[in-house]
TORSE-100860 format. One record per residue (C-alpha): residue number from 1; x, y, z. Coordinates in steps of 0.05 Angstrom, whole numbers, plus 5000, padded with zeros to 4 digits. Layout:
N
(NUM (X Y Z))
...
END
This chain:
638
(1 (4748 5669 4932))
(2 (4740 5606 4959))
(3 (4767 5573 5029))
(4 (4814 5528 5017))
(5 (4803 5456 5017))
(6 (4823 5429 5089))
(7 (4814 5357 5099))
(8 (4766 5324 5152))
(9 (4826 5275 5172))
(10 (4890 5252 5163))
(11 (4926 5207 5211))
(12 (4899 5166 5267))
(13 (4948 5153 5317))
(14 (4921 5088 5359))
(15 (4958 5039 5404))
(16 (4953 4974 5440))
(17 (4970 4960 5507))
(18 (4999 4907 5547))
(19 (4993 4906 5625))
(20 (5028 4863 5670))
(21 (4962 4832 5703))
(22 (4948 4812 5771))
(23 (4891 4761 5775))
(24 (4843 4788 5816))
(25 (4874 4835 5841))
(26 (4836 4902 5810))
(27 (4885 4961 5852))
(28 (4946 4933 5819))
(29 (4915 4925 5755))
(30 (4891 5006 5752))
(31 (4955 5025 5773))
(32 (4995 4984 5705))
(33 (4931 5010 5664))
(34 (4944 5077 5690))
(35 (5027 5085 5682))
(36 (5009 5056 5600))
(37 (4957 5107 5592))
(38 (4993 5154 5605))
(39 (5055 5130 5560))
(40 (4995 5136 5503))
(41 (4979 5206 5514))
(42 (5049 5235 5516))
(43 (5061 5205 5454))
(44 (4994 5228 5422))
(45 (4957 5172 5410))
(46 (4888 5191 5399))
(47 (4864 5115 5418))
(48 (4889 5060 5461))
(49 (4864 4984 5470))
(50 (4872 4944 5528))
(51 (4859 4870 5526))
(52 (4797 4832 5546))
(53 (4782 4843 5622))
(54 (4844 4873 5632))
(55 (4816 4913 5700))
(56 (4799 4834 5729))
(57 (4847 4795 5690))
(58 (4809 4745 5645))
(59 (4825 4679 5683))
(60 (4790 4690 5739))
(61 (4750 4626 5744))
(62 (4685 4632 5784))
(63 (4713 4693 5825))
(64 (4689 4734 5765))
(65 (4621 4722 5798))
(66 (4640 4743 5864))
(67 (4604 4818 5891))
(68 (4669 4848 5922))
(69 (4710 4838 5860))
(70 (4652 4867 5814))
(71 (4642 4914 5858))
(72 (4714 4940 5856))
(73 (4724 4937 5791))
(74 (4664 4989 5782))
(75 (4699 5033 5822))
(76 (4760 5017 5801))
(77 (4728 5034 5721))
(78 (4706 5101 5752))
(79 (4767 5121 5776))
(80 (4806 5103 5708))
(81 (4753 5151 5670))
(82 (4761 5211 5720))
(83 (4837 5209 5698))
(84 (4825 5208 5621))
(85 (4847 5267 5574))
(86 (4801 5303 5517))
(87 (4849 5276 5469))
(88 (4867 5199 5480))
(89 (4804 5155 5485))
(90 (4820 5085 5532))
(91 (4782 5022 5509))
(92 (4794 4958 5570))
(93 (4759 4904 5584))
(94 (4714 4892 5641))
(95 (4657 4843 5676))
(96 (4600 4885 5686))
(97 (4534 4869 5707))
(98 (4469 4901 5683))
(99 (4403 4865 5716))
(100 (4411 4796 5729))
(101 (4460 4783 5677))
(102 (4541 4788 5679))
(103 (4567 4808 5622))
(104 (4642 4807 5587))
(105 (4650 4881 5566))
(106 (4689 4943 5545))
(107 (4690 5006 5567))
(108 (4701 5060 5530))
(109 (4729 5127 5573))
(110 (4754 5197 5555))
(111 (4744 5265 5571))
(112 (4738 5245 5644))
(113 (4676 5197 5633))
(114 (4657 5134 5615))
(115 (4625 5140 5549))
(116 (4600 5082 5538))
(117 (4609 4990 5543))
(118 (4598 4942 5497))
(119 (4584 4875 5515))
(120 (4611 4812 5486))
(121 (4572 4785 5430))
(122 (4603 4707 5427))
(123 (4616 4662 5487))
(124 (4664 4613 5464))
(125 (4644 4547 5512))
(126 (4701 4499 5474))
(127 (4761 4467 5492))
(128 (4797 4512 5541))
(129 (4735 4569 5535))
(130 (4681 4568 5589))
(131 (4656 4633 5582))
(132 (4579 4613 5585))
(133 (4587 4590 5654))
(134 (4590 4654 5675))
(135 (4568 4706 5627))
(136 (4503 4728 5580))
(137 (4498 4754 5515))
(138 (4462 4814 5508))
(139 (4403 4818 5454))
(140 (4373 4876 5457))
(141 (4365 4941 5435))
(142 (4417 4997 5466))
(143 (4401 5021 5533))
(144 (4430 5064 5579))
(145 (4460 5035 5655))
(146 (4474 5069 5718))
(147 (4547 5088 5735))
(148 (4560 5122 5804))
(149 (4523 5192 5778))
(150 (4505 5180 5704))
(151 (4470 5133 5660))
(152 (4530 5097 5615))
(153 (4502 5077 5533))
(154 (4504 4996 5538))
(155 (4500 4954 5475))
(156 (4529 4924 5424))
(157 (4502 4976 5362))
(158 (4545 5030 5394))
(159 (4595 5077 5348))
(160 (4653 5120 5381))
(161 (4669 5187 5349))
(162 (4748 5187 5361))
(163 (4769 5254 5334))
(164 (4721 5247 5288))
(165 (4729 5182 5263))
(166 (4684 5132 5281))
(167 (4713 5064 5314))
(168 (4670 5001 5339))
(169 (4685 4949 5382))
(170 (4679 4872 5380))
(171 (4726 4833 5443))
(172 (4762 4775 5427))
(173 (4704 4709 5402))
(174 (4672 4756 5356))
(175 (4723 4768 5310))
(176 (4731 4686 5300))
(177 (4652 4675 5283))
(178 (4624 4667 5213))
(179 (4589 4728 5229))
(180 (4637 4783 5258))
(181 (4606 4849 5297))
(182 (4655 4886 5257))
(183 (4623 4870 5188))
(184 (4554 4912 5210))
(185 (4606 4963 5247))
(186 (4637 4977 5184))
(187 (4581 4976 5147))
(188 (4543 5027 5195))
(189 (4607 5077 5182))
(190 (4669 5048 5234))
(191 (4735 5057 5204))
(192 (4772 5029 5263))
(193 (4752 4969 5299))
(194 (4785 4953 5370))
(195 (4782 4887 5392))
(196 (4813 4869 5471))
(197 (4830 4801 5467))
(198 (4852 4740 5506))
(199 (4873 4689 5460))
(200 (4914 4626 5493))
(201 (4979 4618 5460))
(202 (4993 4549 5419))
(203 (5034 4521 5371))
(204 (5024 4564 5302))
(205 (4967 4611 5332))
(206 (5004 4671 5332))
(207 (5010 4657 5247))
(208 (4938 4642 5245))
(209 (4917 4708 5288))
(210 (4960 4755 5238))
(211 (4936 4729 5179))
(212 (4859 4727 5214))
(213 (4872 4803 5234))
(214 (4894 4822 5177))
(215 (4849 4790 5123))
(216 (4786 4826 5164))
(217 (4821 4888 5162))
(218 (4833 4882 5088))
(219 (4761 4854 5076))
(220 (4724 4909 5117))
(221 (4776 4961 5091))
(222 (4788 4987 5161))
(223 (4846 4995 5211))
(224 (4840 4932 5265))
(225 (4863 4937 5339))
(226 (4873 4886 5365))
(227 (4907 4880 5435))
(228 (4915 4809 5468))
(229 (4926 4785 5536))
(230 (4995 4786 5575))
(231 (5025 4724 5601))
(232 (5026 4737 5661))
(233 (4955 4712 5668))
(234 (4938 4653 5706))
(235 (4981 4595 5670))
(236 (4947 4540 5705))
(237 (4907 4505 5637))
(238 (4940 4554 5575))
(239 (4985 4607 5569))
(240 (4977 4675 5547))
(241 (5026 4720 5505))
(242 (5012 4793 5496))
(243 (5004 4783 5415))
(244 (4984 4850 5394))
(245 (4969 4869 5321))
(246 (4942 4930 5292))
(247 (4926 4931 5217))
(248 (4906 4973 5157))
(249 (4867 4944 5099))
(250 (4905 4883 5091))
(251 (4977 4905 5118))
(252 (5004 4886 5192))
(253 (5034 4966 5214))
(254 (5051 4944 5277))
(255 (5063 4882 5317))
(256 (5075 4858 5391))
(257 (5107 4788 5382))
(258 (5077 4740 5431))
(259 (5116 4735 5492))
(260 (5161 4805 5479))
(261 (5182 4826 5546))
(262 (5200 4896 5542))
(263 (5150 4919 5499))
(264 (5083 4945 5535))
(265 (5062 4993 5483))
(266 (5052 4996 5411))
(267 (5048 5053 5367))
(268 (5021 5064 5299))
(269 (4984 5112 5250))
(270 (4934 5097 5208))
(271 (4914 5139 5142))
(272 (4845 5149 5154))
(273 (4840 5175 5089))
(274 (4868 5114 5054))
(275 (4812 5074 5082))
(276 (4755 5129 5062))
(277 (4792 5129 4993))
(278 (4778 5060 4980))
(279 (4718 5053 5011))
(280 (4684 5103 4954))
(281 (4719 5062 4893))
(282 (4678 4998 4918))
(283 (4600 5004 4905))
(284 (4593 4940 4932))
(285 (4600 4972 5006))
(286 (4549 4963 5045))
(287 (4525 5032 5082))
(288 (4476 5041 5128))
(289 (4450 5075 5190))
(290 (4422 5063 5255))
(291 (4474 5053 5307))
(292 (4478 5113 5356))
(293 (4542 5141 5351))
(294 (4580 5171 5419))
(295 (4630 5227 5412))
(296 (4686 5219 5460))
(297 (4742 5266 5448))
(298 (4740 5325 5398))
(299 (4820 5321 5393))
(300 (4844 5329 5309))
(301 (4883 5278 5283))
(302 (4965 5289 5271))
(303 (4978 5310 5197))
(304 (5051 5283 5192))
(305 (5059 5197 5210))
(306 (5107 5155 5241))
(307 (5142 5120 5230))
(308 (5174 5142 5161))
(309 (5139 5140 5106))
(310 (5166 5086 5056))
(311 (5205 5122 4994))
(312 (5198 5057 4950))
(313 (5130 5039 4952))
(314 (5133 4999 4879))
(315 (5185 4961 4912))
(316 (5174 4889 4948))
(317 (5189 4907 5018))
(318 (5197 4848 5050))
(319 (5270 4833 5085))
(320 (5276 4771 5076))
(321 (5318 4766 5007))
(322 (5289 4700 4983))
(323 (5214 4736 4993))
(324 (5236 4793 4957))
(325 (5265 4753 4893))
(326 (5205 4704 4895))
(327 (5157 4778 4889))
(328 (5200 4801 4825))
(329 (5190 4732 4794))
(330 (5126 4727 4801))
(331 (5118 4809 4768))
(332 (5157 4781 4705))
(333 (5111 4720 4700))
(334 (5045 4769 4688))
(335 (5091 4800 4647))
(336 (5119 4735 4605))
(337 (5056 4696 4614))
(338 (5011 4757 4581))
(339 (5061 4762 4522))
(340 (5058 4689 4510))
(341 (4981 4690 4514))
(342 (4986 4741 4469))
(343 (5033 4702 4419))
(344 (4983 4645 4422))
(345 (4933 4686 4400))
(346 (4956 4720 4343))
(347 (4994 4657 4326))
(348 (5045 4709 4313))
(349 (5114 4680 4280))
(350 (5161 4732 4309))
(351 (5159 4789 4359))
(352 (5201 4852 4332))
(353 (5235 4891 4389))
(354 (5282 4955 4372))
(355 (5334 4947 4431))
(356 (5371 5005 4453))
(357 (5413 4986 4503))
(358 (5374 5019 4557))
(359 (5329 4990 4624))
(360 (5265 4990 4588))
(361 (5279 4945 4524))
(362 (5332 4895 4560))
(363 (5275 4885 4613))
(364 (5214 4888 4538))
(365 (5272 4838 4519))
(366 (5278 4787 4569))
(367 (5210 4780 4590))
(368 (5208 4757 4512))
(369 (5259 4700 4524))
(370 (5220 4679 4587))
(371 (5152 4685 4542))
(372 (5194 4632 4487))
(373 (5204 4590 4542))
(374 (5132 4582 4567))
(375 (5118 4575 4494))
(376 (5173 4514 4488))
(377 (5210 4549 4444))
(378 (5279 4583 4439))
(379 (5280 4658 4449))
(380 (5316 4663 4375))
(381 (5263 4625 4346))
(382 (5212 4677 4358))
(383 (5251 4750 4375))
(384 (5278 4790 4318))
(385 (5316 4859 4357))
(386 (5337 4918 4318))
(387 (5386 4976 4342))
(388 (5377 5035 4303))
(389 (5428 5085 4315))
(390 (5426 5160 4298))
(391 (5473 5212 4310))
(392 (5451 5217 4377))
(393 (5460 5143 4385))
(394 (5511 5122 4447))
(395 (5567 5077 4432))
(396 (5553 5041 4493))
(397 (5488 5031 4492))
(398 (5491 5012 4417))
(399 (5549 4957 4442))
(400 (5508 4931 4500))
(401 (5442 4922 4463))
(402 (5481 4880 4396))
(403 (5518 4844 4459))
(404 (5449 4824 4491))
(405 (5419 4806 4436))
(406 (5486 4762 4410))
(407 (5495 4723 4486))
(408 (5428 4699 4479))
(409 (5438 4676 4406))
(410 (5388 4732 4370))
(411 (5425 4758 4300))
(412 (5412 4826 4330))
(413 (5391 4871 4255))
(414 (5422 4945 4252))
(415 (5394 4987 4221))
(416 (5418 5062 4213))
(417 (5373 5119 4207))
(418 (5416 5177 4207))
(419 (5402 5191 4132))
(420 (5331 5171 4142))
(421 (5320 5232 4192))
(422 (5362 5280 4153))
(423 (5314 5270 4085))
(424 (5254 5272 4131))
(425 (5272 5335 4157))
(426 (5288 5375 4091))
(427 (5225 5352 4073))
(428 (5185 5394 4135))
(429 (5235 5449 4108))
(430 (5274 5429 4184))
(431 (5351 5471 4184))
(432 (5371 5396 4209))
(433 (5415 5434 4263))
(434 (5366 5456 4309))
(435 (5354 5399 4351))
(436 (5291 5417 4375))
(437 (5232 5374 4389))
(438 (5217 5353 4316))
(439 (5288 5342 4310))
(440 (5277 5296 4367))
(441 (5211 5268 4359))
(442 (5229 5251 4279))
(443 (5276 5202 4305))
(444 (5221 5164 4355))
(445 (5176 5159 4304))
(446 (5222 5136 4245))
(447 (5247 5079 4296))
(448 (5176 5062 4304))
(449 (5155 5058 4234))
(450 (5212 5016 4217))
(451 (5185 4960 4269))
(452 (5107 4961 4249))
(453 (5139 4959 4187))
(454 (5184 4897 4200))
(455 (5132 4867 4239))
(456 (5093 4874 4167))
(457 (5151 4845 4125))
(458 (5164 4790 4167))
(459 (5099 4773 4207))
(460 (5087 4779 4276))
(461 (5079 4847 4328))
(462 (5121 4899 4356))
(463 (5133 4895 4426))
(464 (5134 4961 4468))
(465 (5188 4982 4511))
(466 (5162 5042 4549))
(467 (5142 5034 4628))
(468 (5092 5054 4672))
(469 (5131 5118 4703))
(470 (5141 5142 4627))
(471 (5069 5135 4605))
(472 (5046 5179 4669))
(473 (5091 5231 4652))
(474 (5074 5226 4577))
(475 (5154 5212 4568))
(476 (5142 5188 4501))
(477 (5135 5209 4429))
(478 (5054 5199 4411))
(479 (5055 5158 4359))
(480 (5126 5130 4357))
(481 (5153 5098 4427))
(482 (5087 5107 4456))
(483 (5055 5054 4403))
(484 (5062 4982 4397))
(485 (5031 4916 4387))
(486 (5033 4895 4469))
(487 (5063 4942 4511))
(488 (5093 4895 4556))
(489 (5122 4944 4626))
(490 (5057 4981 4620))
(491 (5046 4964 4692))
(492 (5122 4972 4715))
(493 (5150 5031 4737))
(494 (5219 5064 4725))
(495 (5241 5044 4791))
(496 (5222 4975 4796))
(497 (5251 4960 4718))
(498 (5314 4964 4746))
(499 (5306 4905 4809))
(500 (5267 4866 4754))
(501 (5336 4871 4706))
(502 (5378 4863 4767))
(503 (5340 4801 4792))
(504 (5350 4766 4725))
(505 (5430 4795 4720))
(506 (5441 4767 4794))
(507 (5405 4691 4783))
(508 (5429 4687 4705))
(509 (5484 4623 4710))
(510 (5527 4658 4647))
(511 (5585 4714 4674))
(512 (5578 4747 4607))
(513 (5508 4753 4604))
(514 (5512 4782 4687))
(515 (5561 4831 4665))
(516 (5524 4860 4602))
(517 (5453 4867 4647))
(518 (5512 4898 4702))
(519 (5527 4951 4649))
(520 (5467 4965 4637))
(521 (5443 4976 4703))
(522 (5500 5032 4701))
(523 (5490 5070 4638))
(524 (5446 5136 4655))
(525 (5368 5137 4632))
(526 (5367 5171 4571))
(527 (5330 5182 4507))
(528 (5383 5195 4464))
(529 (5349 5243 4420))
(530 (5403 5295 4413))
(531 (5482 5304 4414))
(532 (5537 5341 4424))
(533 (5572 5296 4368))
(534 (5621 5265 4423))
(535 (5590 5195 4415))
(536 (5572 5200 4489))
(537 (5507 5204 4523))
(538 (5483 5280 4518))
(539 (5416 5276 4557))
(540 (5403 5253 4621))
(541 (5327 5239 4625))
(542 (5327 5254 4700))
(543 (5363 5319 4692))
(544 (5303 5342 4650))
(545 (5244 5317 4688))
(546 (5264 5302 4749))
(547 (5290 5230 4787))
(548 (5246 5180 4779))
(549 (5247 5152 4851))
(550 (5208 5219 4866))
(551 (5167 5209 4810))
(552 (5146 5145 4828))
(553 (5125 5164 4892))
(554 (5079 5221 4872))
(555 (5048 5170 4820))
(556 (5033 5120 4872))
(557 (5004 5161 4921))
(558 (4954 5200 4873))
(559 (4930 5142 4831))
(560 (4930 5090 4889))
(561 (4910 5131 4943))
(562 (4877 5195 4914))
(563 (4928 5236 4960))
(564 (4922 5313 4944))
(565 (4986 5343 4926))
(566 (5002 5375 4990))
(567 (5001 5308 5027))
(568 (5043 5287 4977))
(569 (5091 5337 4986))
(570 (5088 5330 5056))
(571 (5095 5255 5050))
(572 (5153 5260 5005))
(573 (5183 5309 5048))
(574 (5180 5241 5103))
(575 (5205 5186 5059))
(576 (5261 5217 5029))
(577 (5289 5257 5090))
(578 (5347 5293 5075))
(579 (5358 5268 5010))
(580 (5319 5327 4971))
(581 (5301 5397 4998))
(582 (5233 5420 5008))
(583 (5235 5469 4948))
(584 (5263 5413 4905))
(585 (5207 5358 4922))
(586 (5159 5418 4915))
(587 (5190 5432 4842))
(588 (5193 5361 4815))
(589 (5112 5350 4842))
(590 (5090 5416 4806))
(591 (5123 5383 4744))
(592 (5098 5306 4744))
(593 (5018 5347 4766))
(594 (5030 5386 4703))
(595 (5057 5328 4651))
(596 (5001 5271 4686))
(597 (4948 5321 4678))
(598 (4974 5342 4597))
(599 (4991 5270 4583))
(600 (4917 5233 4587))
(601 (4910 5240 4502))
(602 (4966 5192 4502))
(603 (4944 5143 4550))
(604 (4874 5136 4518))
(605 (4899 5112 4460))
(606 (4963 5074 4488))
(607 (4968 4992 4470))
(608 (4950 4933 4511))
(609 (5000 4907 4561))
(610 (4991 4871 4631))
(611 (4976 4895 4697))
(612 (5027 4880 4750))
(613 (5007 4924 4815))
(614 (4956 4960 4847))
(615 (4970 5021 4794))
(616 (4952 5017 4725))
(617 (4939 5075 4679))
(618 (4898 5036 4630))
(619 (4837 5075 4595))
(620 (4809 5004 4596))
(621 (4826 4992 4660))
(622 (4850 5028 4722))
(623 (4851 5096 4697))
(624 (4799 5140 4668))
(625 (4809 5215 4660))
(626 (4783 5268 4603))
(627 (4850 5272 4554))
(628 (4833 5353 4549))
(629 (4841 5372 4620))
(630 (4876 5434 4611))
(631 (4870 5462 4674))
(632 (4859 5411 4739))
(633 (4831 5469 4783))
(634 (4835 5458 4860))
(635 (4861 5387 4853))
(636 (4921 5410 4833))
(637 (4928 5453 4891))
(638 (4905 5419 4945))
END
């Protein structure tokens, strides 16, 4: 048998922090450097950053140049290392000189030692900057330097194995060049790039230095540290402010606003795995070899994050309400602006839509009158509905859909096909009482037949009304809902069709049209597909395959991410606290592995329809998988 699979790494706890500095004054300085240190190992951080020449402070002036001061802040460096763990490595800033030069450097110390300093690579000599009045650049290959009883790596093609994941460092100026250190870091293997800083605070900086952070994190695919001087530097030409950022690919985790008093330390963890992920789906990526590579601590990472993990991740996040509608208008304007595309170019007369009264048509449907619009026409010039009620068929949802279609001036067409199902089921010999899956499946496929047929009668194409969520779990009848013309929620999940239908209920200027979308909203997923003959809904999809919000979750972490399905579960287990048991998250994941892996026949062959987000399922796209996967072996049980 084999050993189970056990990953390399998980989470990378890492931290900035924020001294108060004393200018020159190196004791005071170890002591504050100290006391945070020691904050960062209690709370497990596995790496923390300290700004640029935090030992010296960084507006020194011409004392930097002075022998006592060097010469204490040697010591002073030594001293620091001796008091370092095996698990928490300590990156700060230093002047250090190696021949004749002085140079602007960080150390790097763990384990008791200094294991290794990199100098600075650009001297900014602008405006307020005078750094090449007092220091070199170093242009040579790595060497090694004497400190107190051992030789110290020096250079700048240094890596740092940080429980086992490999982190380079570029201070401050080199992260604002055309030609960053951290681009050949990343390239040579870094995952994490520190960076102490000291960056003068001015008018709109601090917007420029996220966005600057956070675009090379993104571009390099790497977490960014990034840990900026305090104010309480010198203040005699600029002021400083303690901005602190650290970012993964793209996304700001955690922040120290400039100027935040009673914040010294910042916490967050980084998914290592994330970045390795998404480093092997680009074979662009540059990857080569050469830069020696110096193991500091042989600490593992942490296997469970903080903060929590987010339970919504298809969902804008942002708080700021006005952010958050402006991010679900912009989804339904893929979505409208591919339908109308797609109108232009079949220069089709109608589109044919069966509405059910359910989340998935009403959104099919008023993405439709938004594609009219683009179009400058009227949504009843070119949308023809259809309910098509069975004995199955709610009275509700049968009253909303005629309702919707009515308030927005469609001549919604009913069509019944109770009789329809009962003649096609005597003819596959069916009792027409069991309501089994042909019993149920009949119905899908009739309802679809009847629109490609319409769509033939009348001209034009039939518009799906699945969603994302459905087509992962293979929640629809092959060859009857899961067919259309242009499936237009392809990309949208189950839990994000229902903020898209409540953004458009909430803005919508007509109370009657607010309170029909309201009802909606309110009326249980189902597929209405069989009946206990009470005219009521008799299935509740969620109470078959599970709630979606969980759903969504596993499908966003194993198609975006690659996550295996025990850091799902454990993620899961995060994000939705005490909202589902263990066994229950564990039961629900077992069945969306099982229907995902089963469902791939239908997705090969499932329409067109626009991509909203970073997961698609696609065959032409996102998502490629072989459709007869019947068993998926230790993926399925990692």
């Amino acid at each position: 048998m084999m050993t189970p699979y056990v990953p390399a790494t998980a989470y990378l706890r890492v931290a900035t922090a924020c001294p108060i500095i004393s200018v020159a004054d190196v004791d005071a300085n170890l002591q504050e450097i100290g006391h945070l240190y020691n904050e960062a190992v209690v709370a497990g951080a596995a790496l923390v950053v300290f700004p640029e020449l935090a030992l010296t402070g960084y507006s020194l002036g011409d004392l930097v140049q002075h022998d006592a001061l060097l010469h204490h802040a040697k010591l002073a460096l030594i001293h620091l290392a001796q008091h370092t763990t095996a698990t928490t490595v300590l990156i700060v800033g230093i002047p250090f000189v190696v021949g004749n030069g002085l140079y602007n450097c960080a150390a790097i110390l763990a384990n008791g030692q200094i294991c290794g300093i990199v100098p600075k690579q650009f001297l900014p000599s602008y405006g307020e900057f005078y750094e090449k009045r007092w220091y070199q650049t170093w242009q040579q290959p790595n060497t090694t330097v004497p400190f107190g009883d051992n030789h110290v790596p020096f250079g700048n093609h240094l890596l740092f194995a940080v429980a086992g994941v490999l982190v380079g460092v570029e201070i401050c100026e080199d992260l604002w060049v055309n030609q960053s250190p951290s681009r050949m870091l990343v390239d040579q293997g870094a995952l994490i790039i520190a960076n102490p800083s000291a960056s003068p605070e001015l008018v709109a900086k601090a917007s420029y230095r996220r966005t600057l952070v956070s675009m090379q994190s993104a571009t390099l695919v790497c977490g960014y540290i990034y840990a900026g001087c305090d104010w309480t530097e010198s203040s005699m030409d600029v002021v400083m402010s303690g901005h602190q950022l650290i970012c993964s690919n793209g996304r700001i985790e955690a922040e120290r606003q400039p100027f935040a008093l009673d914040q010294r330390i910042t916490f967050s963890d980084i998914d290592v795995e994330h970045l390795q992920f998404d480093r092997r789906r680009d074979s662009n990526r540059g990857n080569q070899r050469g830069y020696s590579v110096v193991i500091t601590t042989t600490a593992a990472p942490i296997s469970t994050p903080q903060p929590l993990v987010n339970a919504f991740p298809f969902l804008p996040s942002d708080e700021d309400s006005s952010a958050r509608s402006a991010r679900l208008q912009h989804i339904l304007a893929i979505q409208a602006h591919g339908l109308a595309q797609r109108m232009r170019a079949t220069r089709a007369p109608y589109i044919h839509l069966g509405l059910s009264g359910g989340l998935d048509s009403t959104l099919a449907f008023l993405v439709a009158c938004q594609a009219a619009t683009i179009l400058g026409r009227q949504p009843a010039e070119v949308l023809r509905t259809y309910t098509m009620p069975a004995a199955a068929s709610s009275d509700r949802t049968q009253r909303n859909a005629a309702t919707l279609a009515s308030l927005y001036g469609i001549a919604n067409d009913m069509i019944p096909i109770g009789t329809l199902v009962v003649g096609q089921l005597l003819a596959l010999g069916h009792d027409g009482v069991s309501q089994d899956i042909t019993y149920e499946n009949v119905q899908a496929r009739l309802r679809t037949s009847i629109l490609f047929n319409k769509a033939n009668q009348l001209g034009g194409f039939v518009l799906g009304t699945g969603d994302l969520s459905e087509i992962a779990l293979g929640w629809c009848t092959f060859n009857g809902d899961h067919m259309s013309h242009y499936h237009v929620n392809a990309g949208v999940p189950k839990t994000l069709v229902r903020h898209l239908v409540d953004l458009v209920a909430q803005t919508h200027t007509n109370p009657a049209i607010l309170a029909v979308l309201v009802d909606i909203l309110d009326t249980p997923v189902s597929p209405e597909l069989t009946t206990t003959g009470s005219g009521e809904l008799s299935q509740k999809t969620e109470d078959i395959i599970g709630p979606y919000e969980l759903h969504d979750f596993f499908l966003y972490h194993l198609v975006r991410w690659g996550d295996r399905p025990a850091k799902i579960a454990l993620l899961a287990k995060q994000a939705f606290g005490d909202q589902y048991e263990p066994a229950v998250i564990a039961k629900w994941l077992a069945v969306f592995v099982k229907r995902f892996t089963g469902s791939q026949f239908k997705r090969s062959v499932m329409p067109d329809g626009p991509k909203v987000g970073s997961v698609a399922l696609s065959p032409r796209g996102d998502w490629r998988m072989p459709s007869d996967l019947l068993n998926a072996g230790v993926w399925k049980d990692a």
